[in-house]
N, C-alpha and C positions, 0 to 999 in steps of 0.2 A: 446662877445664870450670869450674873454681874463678872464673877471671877474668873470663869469661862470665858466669858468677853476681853475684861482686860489679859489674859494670859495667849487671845488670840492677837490682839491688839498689837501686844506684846512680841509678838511670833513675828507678825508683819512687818513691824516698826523695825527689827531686827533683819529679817530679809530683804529689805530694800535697802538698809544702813551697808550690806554687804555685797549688794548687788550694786549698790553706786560705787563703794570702792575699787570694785574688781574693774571698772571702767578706768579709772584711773591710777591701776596697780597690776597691768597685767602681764612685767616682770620686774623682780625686785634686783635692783642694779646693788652687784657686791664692788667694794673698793677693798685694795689690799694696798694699807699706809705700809710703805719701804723701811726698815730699822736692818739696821747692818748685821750681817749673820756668820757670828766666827767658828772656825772650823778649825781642829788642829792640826789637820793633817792635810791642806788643800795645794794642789798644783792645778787648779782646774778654774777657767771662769763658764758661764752657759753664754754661748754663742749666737745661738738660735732657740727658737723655741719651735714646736711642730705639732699641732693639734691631730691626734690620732684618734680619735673619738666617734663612733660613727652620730650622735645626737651632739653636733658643733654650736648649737643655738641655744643654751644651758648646761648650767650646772646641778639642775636637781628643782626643789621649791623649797621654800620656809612660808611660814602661818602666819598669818596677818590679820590683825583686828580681833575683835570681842568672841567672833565667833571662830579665829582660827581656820579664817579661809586660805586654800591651800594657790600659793602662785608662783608662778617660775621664776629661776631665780638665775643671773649671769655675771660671770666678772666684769668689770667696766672694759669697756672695748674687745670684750670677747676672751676667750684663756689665752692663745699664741701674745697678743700683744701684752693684754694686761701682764702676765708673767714675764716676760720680757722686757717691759716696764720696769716692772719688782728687783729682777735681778742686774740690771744694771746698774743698780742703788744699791741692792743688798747688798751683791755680791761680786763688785766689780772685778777685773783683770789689773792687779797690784805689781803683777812683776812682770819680765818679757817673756821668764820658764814658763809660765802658765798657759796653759794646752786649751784650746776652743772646745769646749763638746757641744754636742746637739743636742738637746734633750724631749725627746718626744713622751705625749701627755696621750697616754692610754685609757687610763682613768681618773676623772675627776668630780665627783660626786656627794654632794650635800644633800639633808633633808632633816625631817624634824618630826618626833612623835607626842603627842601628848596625851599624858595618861593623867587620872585621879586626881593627883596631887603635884604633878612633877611633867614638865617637858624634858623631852633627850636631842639631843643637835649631835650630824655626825658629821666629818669627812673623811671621804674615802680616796686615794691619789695611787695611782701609779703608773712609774714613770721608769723610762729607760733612757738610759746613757750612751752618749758614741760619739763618734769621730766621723769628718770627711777626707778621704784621704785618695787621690785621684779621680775625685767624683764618685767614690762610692762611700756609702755610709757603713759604719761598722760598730752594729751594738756591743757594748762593752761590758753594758750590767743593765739587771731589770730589778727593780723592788716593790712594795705592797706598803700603804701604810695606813691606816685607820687611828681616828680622833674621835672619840665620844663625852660627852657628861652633859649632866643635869641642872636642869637649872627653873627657873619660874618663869622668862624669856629668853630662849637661846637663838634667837635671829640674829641678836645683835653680835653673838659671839661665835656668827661663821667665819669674819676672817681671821680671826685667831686661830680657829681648829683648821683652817686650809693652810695658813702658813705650818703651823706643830705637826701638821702631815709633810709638810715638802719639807723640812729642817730632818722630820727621821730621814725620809727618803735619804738627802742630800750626806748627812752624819752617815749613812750605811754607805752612801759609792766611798766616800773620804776614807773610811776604815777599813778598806778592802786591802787582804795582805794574801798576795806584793799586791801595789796597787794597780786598777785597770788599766792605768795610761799606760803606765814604766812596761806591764807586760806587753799590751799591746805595739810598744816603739821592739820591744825584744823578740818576740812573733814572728817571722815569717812567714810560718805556716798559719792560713789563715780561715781553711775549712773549718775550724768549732765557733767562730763569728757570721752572726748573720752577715750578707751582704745583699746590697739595695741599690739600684740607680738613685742619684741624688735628683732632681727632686722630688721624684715619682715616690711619694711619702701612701699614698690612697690607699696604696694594693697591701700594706703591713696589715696584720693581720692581729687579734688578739693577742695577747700573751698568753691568756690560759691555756689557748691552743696548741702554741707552741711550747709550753714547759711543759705539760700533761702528755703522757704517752696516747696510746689510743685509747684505753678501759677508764682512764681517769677524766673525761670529759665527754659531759653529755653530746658533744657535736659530731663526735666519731665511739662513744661505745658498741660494743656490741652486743652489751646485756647492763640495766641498769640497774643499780645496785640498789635495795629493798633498806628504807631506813627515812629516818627524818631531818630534815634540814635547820639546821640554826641560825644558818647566814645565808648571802649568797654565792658568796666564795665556795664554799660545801655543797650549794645548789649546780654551781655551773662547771664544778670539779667531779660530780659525779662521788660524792665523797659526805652521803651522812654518818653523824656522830652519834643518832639516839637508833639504836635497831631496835629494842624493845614498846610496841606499839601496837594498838587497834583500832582497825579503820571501822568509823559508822556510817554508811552511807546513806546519802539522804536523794531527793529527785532532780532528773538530770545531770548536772554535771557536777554538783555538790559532794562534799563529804564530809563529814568531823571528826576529829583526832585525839583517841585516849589512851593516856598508860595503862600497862596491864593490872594499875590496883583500880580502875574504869575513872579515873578523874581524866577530866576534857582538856585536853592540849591546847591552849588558843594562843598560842605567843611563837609558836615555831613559823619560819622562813615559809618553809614547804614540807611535801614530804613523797616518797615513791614509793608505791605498790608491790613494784618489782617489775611493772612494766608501763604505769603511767605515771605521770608528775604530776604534782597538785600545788598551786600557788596559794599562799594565806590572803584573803580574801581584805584584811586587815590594812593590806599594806597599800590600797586607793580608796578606801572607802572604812566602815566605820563599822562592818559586819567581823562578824570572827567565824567561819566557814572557812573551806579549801574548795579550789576550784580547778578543774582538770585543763590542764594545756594542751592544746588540738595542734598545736605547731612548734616545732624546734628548730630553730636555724638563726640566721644573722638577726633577726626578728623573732621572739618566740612568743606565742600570738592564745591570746584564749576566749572568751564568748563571759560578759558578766555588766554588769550595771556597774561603771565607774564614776561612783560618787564622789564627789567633795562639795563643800562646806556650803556650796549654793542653794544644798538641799536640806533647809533648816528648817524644824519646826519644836517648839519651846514643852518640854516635859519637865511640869515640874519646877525646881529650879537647874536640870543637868539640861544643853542644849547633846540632840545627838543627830546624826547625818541620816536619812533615810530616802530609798525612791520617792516622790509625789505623785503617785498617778502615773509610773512610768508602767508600760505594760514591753516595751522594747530592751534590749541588750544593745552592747558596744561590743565592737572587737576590739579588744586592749591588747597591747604593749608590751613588749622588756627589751631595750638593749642588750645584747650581748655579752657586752664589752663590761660594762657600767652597772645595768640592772637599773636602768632611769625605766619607768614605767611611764605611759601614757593613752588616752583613749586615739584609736587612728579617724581622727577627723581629719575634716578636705585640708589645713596646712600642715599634718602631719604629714598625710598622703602626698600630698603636692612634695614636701623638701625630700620624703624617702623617691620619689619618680623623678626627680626632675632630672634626673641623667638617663634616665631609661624610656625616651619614644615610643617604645611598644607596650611596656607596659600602662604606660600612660594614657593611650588610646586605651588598650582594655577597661582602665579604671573611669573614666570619660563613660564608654559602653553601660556600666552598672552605678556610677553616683547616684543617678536619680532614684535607686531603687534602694534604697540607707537598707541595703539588706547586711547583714552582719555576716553570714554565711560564706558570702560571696567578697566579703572581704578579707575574711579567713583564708580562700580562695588566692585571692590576689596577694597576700602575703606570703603562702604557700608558692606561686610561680616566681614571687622575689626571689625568694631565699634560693631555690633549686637555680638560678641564675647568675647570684650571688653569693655562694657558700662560705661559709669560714672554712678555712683551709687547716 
């Protein structure tokens, strides 16, 4: 009874130690320190920077404190500035030849997992290149670049893995043969370059969108390909890697995933039926399940208990995340763009409305009633309003 006691004690003492920090931790401001970045091949400085992103108010989260509570996380004065900041130090404009590009930030995305023995830190970036050239913009190149490893604390080594993602980025426009500028000034014909009013940056549209034909992206397929996801690149390319697979289904909207020798899958992205998607249940909360997505669009939207670390109680010596007496679901979350995941609560709601009046009466209409259903709903008339193109 005693050890009962202290292991609740314990629990408490621990839950409130996490809940006072989250008052004064509720996002963790990234700095990126300037170091000069040589390139062998450069005729280029970044002119501007142009946040493309549709979630502008983060970068992702990293885990903070004993118990790895999860908080959001942003560059110091937001990505356009901070980056822009960066690269006028990095990467200054050293000669007159040196050409302005624009560089617009598609994706920009950190987070953090921790398992057994080991945390993993990643960043994810992608960025495209271009030119203004009578007011209109002209992409010149797009690239992907991903930064991961492990570590014991990897918060502290996200601006390392943001810069080691923009330096590939940057090393892949530099290495382009002939290079983008040089064809671009030789070009006349200018039909295989996107073109854009300058400033009107809002209306660009994913990348995935536009390099994926129609059948390679779940926003426009028209039959979705049966198999298991690894990433989310593979998630939102319409493009799993593991076909070999059996689905267990469990109640509701549940399911769990094994290979054909029947060991249980629990580390994969997601994974498709051949007609429904299932998100790893893993990647907001602390369960290993798949969970069916009821919506696909600019928002891709699903019905599930989005736990983090507030919901802590002491097993043992392992601490692990669970509902407490929740008998309710969230509508949760995924950028498009990014794959940032989060629960759509009223500031969520509020910065996805704030350009849309109508919908925002609607949502006004149903707040009071925190029905989950009905915000699925209201996600559903976004997106039909707001497509990715």
């Amino acid at each position: 009874m005693i050890q009962l006691k202290k292991l609740f004690l314990a629990g408490l003492l621990c839950q409130c130690l996490s809940m006072l920090g989250a008052v004064y931790a509720q996002v963790q401001v990234i700095q990126l320190t300037p170091e000069l970045i040589q390139l062998n091949q450069r005729d280029f400085y970044i002119a501007e920077v142009i946040d493309q992103r549709v979630q502008q108010d983060m970068i992702g989260f990293v885990q903070k404190g004993m118990m790895n509570k999860r908080v959001l996380a942003n560059l110091e004065q937001g990505v356009a500035k901070c980056l822009m900041n960066y690269f006028n130090w990095s990467l200054p404009k050293k000669e007159d030849t040196h050409k302005a590009i624009i560089l617009a930030v598609y994706q920009l995305y950190i987070g953090e997992k921790t398992g057994m023995f080991k945390e993993t830190g990643w960043a994810k970036v992608s960025l495209g290149f271009g030119i203004k050239e009578n007011g209109i913009y002209k992409e010149l190149f797009k690239i992907h670049a991903q930064v991961e490893n492990n570590g014991l604390d990897v918060t502290a080594a996200h601006p390392n893995r943001i810069k080691k993602a923009i330096l590939q980025c940057l090393e892949g426009f530099a290495s382009q043969t002939p290079p983008p500028l040089e064809s671009a000034a030789m070009e006349e014909d200018t039909e295989k370059i996107e073109e854009m009013p300058v400033p009107n940056f809002e209306n660009m549209d994913s990348p995935y969108a536009k390099e994926a034909d129609i059948e390679n992206s779940i926003f426009t397929c028209t039959s979705r390909k049966k198999g298991v996801y690894k990433n989310f690149d593979e998630f939102i390319h319409n493009n799993p890697s593991t076909l070999d697979f059996r689905v267990g289904l469990k109640e509701g909207f549940y399911a769990q995933l094994y290979d054909l020798q029947n060991k249980r899958l629990k580390d994969a992205y997601g994974f498709c039926d051949g007609e429904n998607l299932y998100i790893n249940t893993s990647l907001y909360s602390m369960k290993k399940d798949f969970v069916k997505v009821l919506e696909v669009g600019r928002y891709i939207a699903w019905l599930d208990q989005y736990l983090d670390n507030d919901d802590i109680v002491i097993n043992g010596f392992y601490p692990y995340a669970m509902s407490m007496n929740r008998m309710d679901v969230d509508c949760i979350l995924m950028t498009y763009d990014a794959g940032v995941i989060v629960p759509l609560n009223k500031s969520v709601t509020e910065q996805i409305l704030h350009d849309d009046p109508e919908l925002s009466d609607f949502y006004q209409s149903i707040s009071l009633k925190k029905d989950a259903m009905l915000q699925i709903e209201l996600i559903k008339k976004y997106n039909k309003k707001h497509p990715v193109k």
